[in-house]
DOFI-854601 format. One line per field, with one value per residue (C-alpha): residue number from 0; chain; x, y, z. Coordinates in steps of 0.2 Angstrom, whole numbers, plus 5000, padded with zeros to 4 digits. Each point is the difference from the previous one (the first is absolute). Layout:
REM residues N
seq <- c(NUM / ...);
mol <- c(A / ...);
X <- c(X / ...);
Y <- c(Y / ...);
Z <- c(Z / ...);
//
This chain:
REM residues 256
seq <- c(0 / 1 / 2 / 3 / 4 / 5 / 6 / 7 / 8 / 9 / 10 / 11 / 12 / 13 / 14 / 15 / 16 / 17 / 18 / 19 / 20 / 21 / 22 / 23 / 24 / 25 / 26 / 27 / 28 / 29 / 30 / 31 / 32 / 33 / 34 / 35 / 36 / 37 / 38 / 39 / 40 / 41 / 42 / 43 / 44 / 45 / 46 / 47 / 48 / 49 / 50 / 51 / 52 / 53 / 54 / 55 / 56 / 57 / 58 / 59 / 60 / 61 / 62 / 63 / 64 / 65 / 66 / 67 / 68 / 69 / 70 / 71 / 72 / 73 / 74 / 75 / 76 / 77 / 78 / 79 / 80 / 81 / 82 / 83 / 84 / 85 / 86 / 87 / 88 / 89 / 90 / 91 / 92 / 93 / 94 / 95 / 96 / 97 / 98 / 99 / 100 / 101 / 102 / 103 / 104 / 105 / 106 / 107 / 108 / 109 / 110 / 111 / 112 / 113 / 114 / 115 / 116 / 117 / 118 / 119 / 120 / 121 / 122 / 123 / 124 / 125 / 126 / 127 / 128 / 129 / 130 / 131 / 132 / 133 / 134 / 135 / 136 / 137 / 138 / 139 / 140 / 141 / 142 / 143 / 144 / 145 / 146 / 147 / 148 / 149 / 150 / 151 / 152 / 153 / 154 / 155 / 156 / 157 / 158 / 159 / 160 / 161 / 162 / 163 / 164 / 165 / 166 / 167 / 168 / 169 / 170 / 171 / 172 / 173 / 174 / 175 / 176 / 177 / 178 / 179 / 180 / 181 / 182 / 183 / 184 / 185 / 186 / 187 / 188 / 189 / 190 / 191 / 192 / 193 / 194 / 195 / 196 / 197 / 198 / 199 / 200 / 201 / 202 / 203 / 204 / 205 / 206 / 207 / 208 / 209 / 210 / 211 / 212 / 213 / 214 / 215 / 216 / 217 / 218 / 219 / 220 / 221 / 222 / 223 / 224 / 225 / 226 / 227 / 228 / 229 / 230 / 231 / 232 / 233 / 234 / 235 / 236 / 237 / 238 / 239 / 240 / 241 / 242 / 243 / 244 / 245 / 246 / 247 / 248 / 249 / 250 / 251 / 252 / 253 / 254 / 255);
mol <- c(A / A / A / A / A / A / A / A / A / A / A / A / A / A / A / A / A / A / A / A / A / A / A / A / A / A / A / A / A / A / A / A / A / A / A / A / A / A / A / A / A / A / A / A / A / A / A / A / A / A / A / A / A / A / A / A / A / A / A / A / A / A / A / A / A / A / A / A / A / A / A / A / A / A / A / A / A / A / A / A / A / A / A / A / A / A / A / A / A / A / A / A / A / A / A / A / A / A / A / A / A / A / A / A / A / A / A / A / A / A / A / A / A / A / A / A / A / A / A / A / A / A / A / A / A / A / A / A / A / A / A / A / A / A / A / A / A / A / A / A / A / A / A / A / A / A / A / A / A / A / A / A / A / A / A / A / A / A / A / A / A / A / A / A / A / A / A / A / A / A / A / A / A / A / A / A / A / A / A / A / A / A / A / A / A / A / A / A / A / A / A / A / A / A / A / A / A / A / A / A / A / A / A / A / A / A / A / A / A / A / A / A / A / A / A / A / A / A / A / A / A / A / A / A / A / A / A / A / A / A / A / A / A / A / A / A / A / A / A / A / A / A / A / A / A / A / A / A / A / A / A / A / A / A / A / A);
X <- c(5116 / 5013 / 5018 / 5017 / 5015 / 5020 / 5014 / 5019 / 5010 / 5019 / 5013 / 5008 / 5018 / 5008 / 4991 / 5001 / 4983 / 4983 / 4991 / 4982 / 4987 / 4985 / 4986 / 4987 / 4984 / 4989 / 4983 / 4982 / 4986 / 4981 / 5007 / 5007 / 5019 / 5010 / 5019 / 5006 / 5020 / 5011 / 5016 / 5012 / 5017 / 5011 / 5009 / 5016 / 5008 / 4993 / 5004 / 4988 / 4993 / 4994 / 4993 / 4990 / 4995 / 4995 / 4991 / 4987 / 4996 / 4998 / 4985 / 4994 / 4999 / 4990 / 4988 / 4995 / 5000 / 4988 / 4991 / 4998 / 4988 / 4987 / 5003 / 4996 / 4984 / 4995 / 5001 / 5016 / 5002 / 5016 / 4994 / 5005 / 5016 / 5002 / 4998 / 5009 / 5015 / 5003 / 4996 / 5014 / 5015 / 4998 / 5001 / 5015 / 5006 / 5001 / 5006 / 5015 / 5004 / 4999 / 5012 / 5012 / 4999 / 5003 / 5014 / 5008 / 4998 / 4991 / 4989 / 4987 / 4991 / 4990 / 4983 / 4990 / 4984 / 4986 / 4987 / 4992 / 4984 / 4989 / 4992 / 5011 / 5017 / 5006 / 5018 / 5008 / 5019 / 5012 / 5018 / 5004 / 4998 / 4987 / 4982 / 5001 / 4986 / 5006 / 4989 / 5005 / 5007 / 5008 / 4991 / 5006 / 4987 / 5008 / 5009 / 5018 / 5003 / 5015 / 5009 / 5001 / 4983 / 4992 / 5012 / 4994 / 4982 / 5004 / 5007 / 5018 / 5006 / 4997 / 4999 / 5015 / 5009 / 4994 / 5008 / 5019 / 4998 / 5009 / 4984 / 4991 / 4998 / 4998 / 4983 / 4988 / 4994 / 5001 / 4996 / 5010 / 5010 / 4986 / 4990 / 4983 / 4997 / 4988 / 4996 / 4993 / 4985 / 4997 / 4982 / 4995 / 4992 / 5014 / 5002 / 4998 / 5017 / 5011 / 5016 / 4997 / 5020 / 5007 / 5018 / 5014 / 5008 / 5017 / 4989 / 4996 / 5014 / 5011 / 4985 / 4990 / 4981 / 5000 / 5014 / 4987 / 4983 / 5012 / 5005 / 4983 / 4988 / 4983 / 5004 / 5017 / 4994 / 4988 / 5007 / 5007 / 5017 / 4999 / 4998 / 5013 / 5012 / 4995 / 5002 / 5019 / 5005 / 4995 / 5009 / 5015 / 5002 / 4997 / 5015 / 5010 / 4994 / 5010 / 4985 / 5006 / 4985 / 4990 / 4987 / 4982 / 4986 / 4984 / 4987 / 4982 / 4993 / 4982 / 4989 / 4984);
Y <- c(6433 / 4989 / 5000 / 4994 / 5001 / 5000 / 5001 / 5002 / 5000 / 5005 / 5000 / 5017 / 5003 / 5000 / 4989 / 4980 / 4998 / 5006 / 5005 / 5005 / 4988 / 5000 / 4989 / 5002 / 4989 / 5001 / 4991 / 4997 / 4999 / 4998 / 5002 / 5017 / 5003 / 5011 / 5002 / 4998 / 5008 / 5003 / 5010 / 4999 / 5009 / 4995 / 5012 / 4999 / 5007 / 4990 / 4983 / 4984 / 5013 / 4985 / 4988 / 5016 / 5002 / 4982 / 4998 / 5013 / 4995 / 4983 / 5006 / 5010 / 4985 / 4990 / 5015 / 4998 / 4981 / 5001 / 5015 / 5009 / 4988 / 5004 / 5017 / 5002 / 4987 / 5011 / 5016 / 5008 / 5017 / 5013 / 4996 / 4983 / 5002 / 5014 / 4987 / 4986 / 5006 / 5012 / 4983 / 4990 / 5015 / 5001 / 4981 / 5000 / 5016 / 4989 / 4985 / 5008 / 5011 / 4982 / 4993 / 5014 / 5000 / 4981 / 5001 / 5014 / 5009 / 5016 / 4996 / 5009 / 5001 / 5011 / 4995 / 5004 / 4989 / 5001 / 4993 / 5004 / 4993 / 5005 / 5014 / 5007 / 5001 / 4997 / 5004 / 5001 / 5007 / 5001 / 5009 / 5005 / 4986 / 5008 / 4997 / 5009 / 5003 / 5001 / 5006 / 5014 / 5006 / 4994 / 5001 / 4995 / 4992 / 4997 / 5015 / 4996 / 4998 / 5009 / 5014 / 5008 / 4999 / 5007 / 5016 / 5001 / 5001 / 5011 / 5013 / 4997 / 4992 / 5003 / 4983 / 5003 / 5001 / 4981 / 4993 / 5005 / 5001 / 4987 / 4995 / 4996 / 4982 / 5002 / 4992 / 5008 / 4981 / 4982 / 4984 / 4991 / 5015 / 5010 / 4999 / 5003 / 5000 / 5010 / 4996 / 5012 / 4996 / 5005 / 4994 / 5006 / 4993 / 4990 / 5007 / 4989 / 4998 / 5006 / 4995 / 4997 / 5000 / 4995 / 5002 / 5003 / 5017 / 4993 / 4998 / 5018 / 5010 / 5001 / 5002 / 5014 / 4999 / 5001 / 4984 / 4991 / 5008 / 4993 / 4982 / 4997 / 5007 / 4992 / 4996 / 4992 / 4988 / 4987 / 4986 / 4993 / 4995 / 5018 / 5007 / 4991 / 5008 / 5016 / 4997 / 4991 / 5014 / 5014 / 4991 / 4999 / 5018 / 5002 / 4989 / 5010 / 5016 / 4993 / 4997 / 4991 / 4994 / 4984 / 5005 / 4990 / 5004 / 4991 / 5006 / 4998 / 5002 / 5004 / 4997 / 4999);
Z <- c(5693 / 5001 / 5005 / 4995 / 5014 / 5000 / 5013 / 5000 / 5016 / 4998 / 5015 / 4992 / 4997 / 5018 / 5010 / 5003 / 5008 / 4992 / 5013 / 4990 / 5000 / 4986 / 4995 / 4989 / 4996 / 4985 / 5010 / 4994 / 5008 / 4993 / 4982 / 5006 / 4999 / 5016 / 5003 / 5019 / 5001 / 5013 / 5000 / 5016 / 5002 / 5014 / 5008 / 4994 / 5016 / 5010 / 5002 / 4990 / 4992 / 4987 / 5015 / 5004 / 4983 / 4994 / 5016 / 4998 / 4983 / 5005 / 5012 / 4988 / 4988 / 5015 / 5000 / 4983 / 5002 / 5015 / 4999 / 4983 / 4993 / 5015 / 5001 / 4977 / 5003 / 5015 / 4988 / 5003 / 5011 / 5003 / 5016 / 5000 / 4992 / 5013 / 5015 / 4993 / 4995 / 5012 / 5012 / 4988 / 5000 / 5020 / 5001 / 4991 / 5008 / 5017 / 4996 / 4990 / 5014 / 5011 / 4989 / 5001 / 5020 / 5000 / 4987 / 5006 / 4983 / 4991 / 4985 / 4991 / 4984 / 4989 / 4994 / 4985 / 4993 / 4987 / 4998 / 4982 / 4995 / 4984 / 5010 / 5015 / 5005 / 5018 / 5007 / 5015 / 5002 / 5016 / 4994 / 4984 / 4988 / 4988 / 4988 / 4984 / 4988 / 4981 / 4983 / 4993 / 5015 / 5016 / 5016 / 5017 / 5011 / 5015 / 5012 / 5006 / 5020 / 4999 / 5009 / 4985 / 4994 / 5017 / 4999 / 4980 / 5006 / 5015 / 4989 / 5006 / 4986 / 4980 / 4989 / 4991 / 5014 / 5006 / 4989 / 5006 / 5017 / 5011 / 5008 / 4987 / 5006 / 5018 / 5004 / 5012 / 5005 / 4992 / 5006 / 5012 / 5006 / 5007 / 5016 / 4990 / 4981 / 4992 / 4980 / 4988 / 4989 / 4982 / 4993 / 4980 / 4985 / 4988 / 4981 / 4986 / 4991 / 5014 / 5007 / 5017 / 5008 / 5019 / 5002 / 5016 / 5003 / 4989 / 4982 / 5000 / 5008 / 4983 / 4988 / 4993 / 5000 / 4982 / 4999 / 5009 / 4990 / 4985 / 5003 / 5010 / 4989 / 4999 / 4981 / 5001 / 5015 / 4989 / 5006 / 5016 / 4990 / 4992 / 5019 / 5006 / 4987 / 5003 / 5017 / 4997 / 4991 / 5011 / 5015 / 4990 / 4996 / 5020 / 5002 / 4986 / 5012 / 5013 / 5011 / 5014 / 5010 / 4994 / 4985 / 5000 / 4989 / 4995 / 4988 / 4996 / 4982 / 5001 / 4983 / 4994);
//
């Protein structure tokens, strides 16, 4: 299997600072090709919500740097993934709270990685940035730590009613602005000719799921200029929408 990858990053239509971060690296390693991504979304009501943001993917970036060859040569586990990513959010988790005590300041971010390699997928998520799945149909990886997602799965709250209701983006936990963080962990098996899609809460608030199936199908994302377009063009009818959060995206194009 072997991958192709695209980002776009916008600020939106009302704010001056974007504070989303993303990276994504195509890597080999032993003739085999894997995709490392990370998605952050700084809280916008807090304050350096991008410092937040950039700093947490710059530690994930030294993870891989350090750590991810050893792990593949060693054969890979969940269990590894488990540990030492769980070991890099609470690291983070810490030191950004430091910060905040020293500056005198609140900052958080969200967190969402993959790790994709030709046999197994590994994610991680803190908040609500998401990991979709996309063939023929759209499937969401990760679960939302939101207010509104717990009352859903509760029974308190029906889905359709999420999506107008004023808390909505009110976070059960992210890093830097909680005492303690605990990540989720999705494993699976990747799909040949997929769209593997990361993206912060503002890319998919003014969108259907069929907009995104539509734009972002595996089909129409053959190359990494023609995924970038895509890409472009959905963020701008977000923008039109009058979303008013920054809107992130990056893709993965799986093939055989």
């Amino acid at each position: 299997m072997k991958f192709l990858v695209s980002a776009s990053t916008d600020a939106g239509t009302v704010k001056t600072i974007n504070q989303d971060s993303v990276s994504v690296q195509l890597l080999e390693q032993d003739g085999s090709q894997l995709v490392f991504a990370i998605l952050c979304d700084g809280m916008g009501g807090l304050q350096k919500g991008e410092l937040a943001s950039a700093s947490v993917i710059h530690a994930f970036r030294n993870w891989c740097s350090r750590r991810l060859e050893v792990l593949l040569q060693n054969g890979l586990q969940d269990s590894d993934i488990r540990r030492e990513w769980t070991q890099v959010i609470t690291n983070c988790n810490e030191k950004i709270k430091a910060y905040g005590r020293e500056k005198g300041v609140r900052l958080g971010t969200t967190v969402t990685v993959l790790l994709l390699t030709e046999s197994r997928y590994y994610v991680a998520n803190v908040g609500d940035s998401r990991v979709y799945e996309l063939q023929t149909q759209l499937t969401q990886i990760t679960r939302d730590q939101t207010v509104v997602a717990r009352e859903i799965e509760l029974g308190f709250l029906a889905p359709e009613q999420a999506e107008t209701d004023p808390r909505r983006s009110v976070l059960l936990q992210c890093i830097g602005a909680s005492e303690v963080v605990y990540a989720d962990f999705f494993f699976g098996t990747p799909l040949g000719n997929a769209v593997y899609l990361l993206c912060s809460d503002g890319f998919r608030h003014k969108i259907a799921p069929e907009e995104m199936l539509a734009y972002l199908e595996p089909y129409r994302m053959n190359s990494p200029e023609n995924m970038r377009e895509n890409e472009q063009a959905l963020i701008r009818l977000i923008k039109e929408r009058n979303e008013r959060d920054n809107i992130t995206v990056a893709t993965i194009r799986t093939y055989e």
